[in-house]
Backbone atoms as SQL, in Angstrom:
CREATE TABLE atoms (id INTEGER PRIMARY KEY, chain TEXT, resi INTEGER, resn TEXT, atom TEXT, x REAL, y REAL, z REAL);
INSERT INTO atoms VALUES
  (1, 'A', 1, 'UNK', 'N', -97.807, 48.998, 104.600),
  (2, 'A', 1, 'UNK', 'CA', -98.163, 49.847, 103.484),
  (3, 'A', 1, 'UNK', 'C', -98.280, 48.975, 102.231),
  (4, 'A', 2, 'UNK', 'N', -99.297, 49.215, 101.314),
  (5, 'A', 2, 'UNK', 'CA', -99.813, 48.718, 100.041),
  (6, 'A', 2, 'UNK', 'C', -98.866, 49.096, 99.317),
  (7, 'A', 3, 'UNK', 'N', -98.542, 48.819, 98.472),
  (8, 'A', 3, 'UNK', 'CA', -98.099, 49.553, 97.075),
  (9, 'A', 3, 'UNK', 'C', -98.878, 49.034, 95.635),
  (10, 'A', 4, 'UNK', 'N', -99.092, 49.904, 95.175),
  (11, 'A', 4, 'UNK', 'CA', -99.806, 49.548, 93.826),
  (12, 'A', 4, 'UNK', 'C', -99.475, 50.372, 92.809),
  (13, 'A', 5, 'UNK', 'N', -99.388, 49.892, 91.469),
  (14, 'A', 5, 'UNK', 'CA', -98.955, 50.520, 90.409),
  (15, 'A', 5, 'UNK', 'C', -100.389, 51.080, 89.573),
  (16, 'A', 6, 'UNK', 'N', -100.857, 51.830, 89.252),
  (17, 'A', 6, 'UNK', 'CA', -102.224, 52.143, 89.500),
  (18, 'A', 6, 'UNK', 'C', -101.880, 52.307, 87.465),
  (19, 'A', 7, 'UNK', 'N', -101.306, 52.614, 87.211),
  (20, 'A', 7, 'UNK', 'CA', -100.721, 53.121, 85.414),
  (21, 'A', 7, 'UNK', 'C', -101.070, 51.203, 85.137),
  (22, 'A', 8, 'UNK', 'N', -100.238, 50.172, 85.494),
  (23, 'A', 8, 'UNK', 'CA', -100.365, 49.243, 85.281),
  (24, 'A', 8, 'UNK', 'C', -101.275, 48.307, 84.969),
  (25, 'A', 9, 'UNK', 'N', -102.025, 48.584, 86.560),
  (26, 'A', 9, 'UNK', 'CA', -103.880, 48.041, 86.811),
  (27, 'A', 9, 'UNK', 'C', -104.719, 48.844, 85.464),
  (28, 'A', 10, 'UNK', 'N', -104.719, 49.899, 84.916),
  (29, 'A', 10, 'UNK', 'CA', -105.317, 50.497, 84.204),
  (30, 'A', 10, 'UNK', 'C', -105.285, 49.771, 82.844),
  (31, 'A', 11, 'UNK', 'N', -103.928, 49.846, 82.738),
  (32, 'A', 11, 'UNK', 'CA', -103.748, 49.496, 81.166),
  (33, 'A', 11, 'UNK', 'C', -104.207, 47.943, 81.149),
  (34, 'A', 12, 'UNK', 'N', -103.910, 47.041, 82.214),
  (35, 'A', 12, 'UNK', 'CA', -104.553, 45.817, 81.798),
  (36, 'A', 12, 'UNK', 'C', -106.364, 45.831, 82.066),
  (37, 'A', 13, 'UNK', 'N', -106.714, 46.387, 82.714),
  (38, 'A', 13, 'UNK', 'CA', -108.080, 46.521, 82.544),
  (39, 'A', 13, 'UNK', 'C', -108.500, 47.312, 81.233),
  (40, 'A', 14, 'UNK', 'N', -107.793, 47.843, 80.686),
  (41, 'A', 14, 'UNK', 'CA', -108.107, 48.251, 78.962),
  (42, 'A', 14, 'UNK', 'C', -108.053, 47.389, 78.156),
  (43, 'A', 15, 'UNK', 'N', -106.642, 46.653, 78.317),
  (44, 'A', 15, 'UNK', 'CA', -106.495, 45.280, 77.522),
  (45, 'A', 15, 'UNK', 'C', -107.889, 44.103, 77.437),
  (46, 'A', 16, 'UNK', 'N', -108.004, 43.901, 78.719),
  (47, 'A', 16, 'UNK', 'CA', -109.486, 43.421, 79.245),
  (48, 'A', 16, 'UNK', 'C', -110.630, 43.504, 78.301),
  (49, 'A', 17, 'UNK', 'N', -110.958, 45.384, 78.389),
  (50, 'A', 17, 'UNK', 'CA', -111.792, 45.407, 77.901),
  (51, 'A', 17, 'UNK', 'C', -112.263, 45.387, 76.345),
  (52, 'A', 18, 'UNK', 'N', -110.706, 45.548, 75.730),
  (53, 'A', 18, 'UNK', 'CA', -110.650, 45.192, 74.336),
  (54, 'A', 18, 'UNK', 'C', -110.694, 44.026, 73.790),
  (55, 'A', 19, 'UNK', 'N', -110.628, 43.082, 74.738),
  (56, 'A', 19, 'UNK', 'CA', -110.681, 41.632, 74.402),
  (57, 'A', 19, 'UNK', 'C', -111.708, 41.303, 74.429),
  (58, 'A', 20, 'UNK', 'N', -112.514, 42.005, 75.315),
  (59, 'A', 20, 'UNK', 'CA', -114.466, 41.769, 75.657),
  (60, 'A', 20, 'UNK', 'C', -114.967, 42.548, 74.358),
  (61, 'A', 21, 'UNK', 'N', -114.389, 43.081, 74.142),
  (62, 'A', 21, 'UNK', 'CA', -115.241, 43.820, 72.851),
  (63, 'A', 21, 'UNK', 'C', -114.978, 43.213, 71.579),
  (64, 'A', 22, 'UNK', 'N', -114.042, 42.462, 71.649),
  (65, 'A', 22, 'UNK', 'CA', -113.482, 41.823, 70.417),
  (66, 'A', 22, 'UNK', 'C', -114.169, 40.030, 70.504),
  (67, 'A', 23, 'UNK', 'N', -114.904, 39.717, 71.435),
  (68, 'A', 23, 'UNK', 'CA', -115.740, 38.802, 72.153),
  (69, 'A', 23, 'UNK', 'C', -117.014, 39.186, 71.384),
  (70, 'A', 24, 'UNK', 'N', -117.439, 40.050, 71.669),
  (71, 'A', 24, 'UNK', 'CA', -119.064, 40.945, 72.012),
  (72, 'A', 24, 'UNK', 'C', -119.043, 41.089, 70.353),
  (73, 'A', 25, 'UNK', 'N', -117.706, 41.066, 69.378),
  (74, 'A', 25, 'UNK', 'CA', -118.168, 41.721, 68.212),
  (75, 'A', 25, 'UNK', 'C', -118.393, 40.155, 67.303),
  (76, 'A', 26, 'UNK', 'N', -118.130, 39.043, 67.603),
  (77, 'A', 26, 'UNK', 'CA', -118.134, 37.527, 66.876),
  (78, 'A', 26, 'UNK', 'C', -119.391, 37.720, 66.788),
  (79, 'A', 27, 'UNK', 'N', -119.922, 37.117, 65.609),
  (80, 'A', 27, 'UNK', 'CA', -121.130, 37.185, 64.989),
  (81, 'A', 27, 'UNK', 'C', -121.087, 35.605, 64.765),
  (82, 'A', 28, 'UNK', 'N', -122.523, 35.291, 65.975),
  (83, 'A', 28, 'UNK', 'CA', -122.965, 33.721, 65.410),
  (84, 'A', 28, 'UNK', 'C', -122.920, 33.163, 64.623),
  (85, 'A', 29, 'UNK', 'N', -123.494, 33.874, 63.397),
  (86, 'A', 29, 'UNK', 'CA', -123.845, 33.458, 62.649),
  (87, 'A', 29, 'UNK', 'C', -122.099, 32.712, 61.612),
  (88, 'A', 30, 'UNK', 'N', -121.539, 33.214, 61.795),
  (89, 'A', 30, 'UNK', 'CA', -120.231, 32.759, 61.241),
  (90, 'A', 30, 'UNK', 'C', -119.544, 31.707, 62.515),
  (91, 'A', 31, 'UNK', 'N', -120.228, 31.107, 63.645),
  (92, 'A', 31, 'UNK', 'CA', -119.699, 30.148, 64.407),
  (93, 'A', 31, 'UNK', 'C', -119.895, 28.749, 63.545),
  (94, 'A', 32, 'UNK', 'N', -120.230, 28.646, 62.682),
  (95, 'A', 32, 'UNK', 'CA', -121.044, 27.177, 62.064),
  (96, 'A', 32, 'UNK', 'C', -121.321, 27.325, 60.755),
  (97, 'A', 33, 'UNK', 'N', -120.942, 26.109, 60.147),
  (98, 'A', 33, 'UNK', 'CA', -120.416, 26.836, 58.834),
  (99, 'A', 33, 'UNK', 'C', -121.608, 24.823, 58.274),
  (100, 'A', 34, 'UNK', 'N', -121.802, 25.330, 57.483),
  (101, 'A', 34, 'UNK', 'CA', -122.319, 24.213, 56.240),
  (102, 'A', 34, 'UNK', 'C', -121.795, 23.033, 55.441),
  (103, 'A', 35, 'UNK', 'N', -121.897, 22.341, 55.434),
  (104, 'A', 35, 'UNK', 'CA', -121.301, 21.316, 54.084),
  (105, 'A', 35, 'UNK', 'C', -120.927, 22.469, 52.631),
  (106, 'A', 36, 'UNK', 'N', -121.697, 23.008, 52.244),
  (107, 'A', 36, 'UNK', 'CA', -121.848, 24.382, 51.368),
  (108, 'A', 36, 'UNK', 'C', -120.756, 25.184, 51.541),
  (109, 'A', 37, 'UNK', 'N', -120.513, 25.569, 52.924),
  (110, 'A', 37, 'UNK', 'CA', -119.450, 26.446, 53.002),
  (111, 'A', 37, 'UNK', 'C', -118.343, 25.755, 53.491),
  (112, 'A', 38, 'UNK', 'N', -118.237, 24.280, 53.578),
  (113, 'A', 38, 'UNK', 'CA', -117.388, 23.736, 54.161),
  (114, 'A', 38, 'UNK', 'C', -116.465, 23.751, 52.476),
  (115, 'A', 39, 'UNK', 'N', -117.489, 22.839, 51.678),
  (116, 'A', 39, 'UNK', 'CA', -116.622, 22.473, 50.078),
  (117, 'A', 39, 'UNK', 'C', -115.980, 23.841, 49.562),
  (118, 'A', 40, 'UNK', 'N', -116.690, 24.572, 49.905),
  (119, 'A', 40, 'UNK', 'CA', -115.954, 26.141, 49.645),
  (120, 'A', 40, 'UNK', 'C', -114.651, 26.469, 49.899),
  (121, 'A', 41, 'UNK', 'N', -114.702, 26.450, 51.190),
  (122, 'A', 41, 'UNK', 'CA', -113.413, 26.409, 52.550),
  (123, 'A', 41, 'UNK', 'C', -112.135, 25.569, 51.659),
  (124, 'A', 42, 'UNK', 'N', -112.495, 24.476, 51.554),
  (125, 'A', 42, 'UNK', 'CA', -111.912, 23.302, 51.174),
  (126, 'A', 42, 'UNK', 'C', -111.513, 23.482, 49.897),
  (127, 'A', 43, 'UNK', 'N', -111.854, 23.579, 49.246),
  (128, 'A', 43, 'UNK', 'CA', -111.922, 23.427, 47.084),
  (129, 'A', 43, 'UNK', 'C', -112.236, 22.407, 47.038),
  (130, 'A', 44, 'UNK', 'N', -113.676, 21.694, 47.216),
  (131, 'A', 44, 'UNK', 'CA', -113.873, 20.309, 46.999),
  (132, 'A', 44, 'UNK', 'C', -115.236, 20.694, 46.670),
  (133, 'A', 45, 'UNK', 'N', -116.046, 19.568, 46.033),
  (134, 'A', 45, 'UNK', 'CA', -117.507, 19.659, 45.727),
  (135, 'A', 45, 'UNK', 'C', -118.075, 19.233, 47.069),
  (136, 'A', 46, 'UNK', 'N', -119.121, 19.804, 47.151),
  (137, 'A', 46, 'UNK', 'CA', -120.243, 19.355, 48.292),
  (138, 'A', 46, 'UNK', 'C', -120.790, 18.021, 48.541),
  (139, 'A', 47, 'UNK', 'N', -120.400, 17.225, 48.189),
  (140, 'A', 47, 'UNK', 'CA', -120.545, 15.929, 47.672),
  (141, 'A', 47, 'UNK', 'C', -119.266, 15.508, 48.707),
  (142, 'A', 48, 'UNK', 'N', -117.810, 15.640, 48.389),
  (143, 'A', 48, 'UNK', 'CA', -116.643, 15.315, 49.000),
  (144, 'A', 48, 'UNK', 'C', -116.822, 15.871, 50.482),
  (145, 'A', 49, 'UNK', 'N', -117.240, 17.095, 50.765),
  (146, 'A', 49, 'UNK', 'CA', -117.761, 17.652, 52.625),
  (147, 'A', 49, 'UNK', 'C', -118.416, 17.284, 52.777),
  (148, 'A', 50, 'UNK', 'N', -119.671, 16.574, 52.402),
  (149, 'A', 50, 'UNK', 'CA', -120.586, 15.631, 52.685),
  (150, 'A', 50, 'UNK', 'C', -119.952, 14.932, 53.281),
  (151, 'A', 51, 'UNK', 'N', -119.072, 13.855, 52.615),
  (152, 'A', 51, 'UNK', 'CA', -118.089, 12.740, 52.881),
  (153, 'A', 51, 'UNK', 'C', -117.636, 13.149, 54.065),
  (154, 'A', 52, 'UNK', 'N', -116.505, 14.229, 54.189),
  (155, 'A', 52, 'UNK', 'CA', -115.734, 14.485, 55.167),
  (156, 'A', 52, 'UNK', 'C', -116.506, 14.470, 56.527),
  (157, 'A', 53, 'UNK', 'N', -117.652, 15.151, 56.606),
  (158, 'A', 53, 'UNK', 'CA', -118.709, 15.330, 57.538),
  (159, 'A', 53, 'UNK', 'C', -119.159, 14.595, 58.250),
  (160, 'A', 54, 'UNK', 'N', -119.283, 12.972, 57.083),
  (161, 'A', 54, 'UNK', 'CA', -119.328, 11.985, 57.565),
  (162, 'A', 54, 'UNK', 'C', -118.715, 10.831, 58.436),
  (163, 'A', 55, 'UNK', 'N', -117.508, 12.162, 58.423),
  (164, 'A', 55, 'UNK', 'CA', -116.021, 10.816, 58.958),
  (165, 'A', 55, 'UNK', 'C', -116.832, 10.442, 60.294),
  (166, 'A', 56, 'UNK', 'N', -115.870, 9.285, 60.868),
  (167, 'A', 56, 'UNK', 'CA', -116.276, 9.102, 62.572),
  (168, 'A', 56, 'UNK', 'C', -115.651, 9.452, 63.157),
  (169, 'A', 57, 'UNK', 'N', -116.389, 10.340, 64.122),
  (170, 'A', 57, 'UNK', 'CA', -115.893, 10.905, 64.909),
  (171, 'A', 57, 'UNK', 'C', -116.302, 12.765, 64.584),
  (172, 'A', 58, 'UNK', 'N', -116.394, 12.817, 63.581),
  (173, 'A', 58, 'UNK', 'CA', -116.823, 14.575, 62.873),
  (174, 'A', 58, 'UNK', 'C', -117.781, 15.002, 63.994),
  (175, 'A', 59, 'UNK', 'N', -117.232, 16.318, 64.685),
  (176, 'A', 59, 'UNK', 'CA', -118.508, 17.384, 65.742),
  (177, 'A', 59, 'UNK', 'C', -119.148, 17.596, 64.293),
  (178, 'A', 60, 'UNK', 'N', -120.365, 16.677, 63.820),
  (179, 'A', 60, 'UNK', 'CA', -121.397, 17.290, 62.902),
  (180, 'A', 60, 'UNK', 'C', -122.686, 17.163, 63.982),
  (181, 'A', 61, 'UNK', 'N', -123.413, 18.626, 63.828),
  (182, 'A', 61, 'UNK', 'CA', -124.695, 19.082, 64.372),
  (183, 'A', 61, 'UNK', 'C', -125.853, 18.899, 63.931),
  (184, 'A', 62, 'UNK', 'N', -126.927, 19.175, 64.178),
  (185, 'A', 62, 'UNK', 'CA', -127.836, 19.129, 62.829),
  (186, 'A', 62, 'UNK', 'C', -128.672, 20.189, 64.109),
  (187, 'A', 63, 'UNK', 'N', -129.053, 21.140, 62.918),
  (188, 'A', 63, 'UNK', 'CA', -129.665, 22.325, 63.329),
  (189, 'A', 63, 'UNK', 'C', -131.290, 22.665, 62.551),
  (190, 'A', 64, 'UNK', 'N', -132.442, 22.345, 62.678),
  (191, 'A', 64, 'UNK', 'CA', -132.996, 21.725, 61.803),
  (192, 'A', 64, 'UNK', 'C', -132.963, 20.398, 61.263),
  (193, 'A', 65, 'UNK', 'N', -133.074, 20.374, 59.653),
  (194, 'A', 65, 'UNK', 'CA', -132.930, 19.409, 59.045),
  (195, 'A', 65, 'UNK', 'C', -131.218, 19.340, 58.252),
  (196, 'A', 66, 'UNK', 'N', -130.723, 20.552, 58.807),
  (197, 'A', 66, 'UNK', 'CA', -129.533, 21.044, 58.209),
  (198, 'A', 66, 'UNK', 'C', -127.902, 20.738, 59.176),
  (199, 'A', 67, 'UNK', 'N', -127.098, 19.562, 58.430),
  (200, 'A', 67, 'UNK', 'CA', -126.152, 19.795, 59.050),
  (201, 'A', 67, 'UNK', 'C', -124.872, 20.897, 58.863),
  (202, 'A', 68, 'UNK', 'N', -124.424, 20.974, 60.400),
  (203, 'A', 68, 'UNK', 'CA', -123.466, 22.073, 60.653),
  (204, 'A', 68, 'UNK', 'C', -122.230, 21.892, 61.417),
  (205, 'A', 69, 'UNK', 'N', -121.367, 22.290, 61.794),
  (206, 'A', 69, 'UNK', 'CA', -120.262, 22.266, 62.082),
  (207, 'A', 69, 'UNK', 'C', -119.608, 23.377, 62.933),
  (208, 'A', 70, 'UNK', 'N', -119.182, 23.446, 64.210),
  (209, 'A', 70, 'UNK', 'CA', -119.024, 24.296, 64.814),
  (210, 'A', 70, 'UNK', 'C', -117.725, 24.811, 64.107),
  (211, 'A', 71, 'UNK', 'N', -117.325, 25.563, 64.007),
  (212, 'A', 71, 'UNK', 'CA', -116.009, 26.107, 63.224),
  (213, 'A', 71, 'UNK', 'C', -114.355, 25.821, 64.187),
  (214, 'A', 72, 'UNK', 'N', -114.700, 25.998, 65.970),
  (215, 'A', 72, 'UNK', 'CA', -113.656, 25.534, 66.586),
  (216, 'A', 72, 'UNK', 'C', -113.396, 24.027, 66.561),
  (217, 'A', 73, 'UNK', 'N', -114.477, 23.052, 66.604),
  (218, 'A', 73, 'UNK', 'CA', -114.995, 21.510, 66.789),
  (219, 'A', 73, 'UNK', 'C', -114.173, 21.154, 65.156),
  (220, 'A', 74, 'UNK', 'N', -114.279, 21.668, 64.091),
  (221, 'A', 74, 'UNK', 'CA', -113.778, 21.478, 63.074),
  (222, 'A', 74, 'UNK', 'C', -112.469, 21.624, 63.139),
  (223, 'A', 75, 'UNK', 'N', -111.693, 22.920, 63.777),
  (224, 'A', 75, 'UNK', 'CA', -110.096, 22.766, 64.288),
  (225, 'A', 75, 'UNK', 'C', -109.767, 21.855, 64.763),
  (226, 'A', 76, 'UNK', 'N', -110.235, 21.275, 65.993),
  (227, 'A', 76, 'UNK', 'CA', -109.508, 20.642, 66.856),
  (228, 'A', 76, 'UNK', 'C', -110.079, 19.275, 65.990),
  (229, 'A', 77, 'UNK', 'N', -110.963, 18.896, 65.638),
  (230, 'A', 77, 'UNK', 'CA', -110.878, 17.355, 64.232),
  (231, 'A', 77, 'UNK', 'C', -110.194, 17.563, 63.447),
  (232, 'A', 78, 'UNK', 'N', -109.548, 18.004, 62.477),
  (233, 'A', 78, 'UNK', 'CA', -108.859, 18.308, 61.799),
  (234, 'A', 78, 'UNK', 'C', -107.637, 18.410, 62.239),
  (235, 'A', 79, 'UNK', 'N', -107.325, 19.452, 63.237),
  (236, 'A', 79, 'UNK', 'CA', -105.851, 18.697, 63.590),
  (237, 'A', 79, 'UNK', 'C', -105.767, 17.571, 64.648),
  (238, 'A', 80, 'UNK', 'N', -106.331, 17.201, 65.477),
  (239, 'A', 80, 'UNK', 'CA', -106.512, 15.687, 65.898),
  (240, 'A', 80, 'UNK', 'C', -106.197, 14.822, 64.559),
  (241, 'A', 81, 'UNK', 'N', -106.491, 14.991, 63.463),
  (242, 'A', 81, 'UNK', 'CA', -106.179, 13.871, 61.748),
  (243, 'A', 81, 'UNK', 'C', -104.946, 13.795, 61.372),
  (244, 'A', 82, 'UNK', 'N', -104.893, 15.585, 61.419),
  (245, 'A', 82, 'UNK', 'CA', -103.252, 15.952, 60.853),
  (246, 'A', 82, 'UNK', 'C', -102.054, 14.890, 62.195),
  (247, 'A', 83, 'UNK', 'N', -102.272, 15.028, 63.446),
  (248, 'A', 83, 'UNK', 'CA', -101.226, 14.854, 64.193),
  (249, 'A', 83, 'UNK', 'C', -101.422, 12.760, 63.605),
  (250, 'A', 84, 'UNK', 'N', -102.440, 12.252, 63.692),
  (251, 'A', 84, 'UNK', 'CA', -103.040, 10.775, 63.646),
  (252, 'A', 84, 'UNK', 'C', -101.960, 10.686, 62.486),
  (253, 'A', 85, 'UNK', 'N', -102.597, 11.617, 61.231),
  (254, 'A', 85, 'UNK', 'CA', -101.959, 11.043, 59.912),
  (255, 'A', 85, 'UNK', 'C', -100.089, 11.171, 59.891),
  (256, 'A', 86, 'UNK', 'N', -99.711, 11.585, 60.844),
  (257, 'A', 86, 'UNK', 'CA', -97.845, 12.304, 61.188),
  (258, 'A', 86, 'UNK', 'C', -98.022, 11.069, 61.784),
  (259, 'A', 87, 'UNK', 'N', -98.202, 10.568, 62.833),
  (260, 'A', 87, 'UNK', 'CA', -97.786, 9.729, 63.046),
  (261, 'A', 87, 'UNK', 'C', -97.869, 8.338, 62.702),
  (262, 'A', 88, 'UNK', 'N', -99.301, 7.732, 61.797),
  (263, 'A', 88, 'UNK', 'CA', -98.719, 6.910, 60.546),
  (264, 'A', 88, 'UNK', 'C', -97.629, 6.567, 59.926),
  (265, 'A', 89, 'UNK', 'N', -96.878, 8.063, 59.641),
  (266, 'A', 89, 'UNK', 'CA', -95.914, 8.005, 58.548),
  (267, 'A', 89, 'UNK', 'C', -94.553, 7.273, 58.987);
């Protein structure tokens, strides 16, 4: 004999599907963000995210003639720096 908790299976297939919908609702257009919206982000002039953009190693894109920045690719560089610059110290 099977046993199954059928209340259980339900509620995580709800969970599921709220997570797919919370998926389905990310808007591209906010995946990739600008030098523009980077100095923003930052409090720095566009000039200084330029710079930063430029580091080696920066996930910078170019989409067009326009560079971009994936917004997760920017997490994980950024703290990849933070942990580099901790252990400098």
């Amino acid at each position: 004999m099977v046993f199954s908790n059928v209340d259980e299976e339900m509620e995580k297939l709800k969970q599921l599907k709220e997570i797919i919908e919370q998926i389905n609702e990310v808007n591209i257009e906010n995946l990739f963000v600008s030098k523009e919206q980077l100095a923003t982000a930052l409090g720095c002039s566009v000039r200084a995210a330029g710079e930063f953009m430029n580091s080696p190693g920066f996930p910078l894109i170019k989409i067009g003639s326009k560079s971009m920045v994936n917004i997760f690719a920017l997490n994980d560089f950024t703290q990849q720096r933070i942990v580099l610059a901790e252990e400098r110290k």
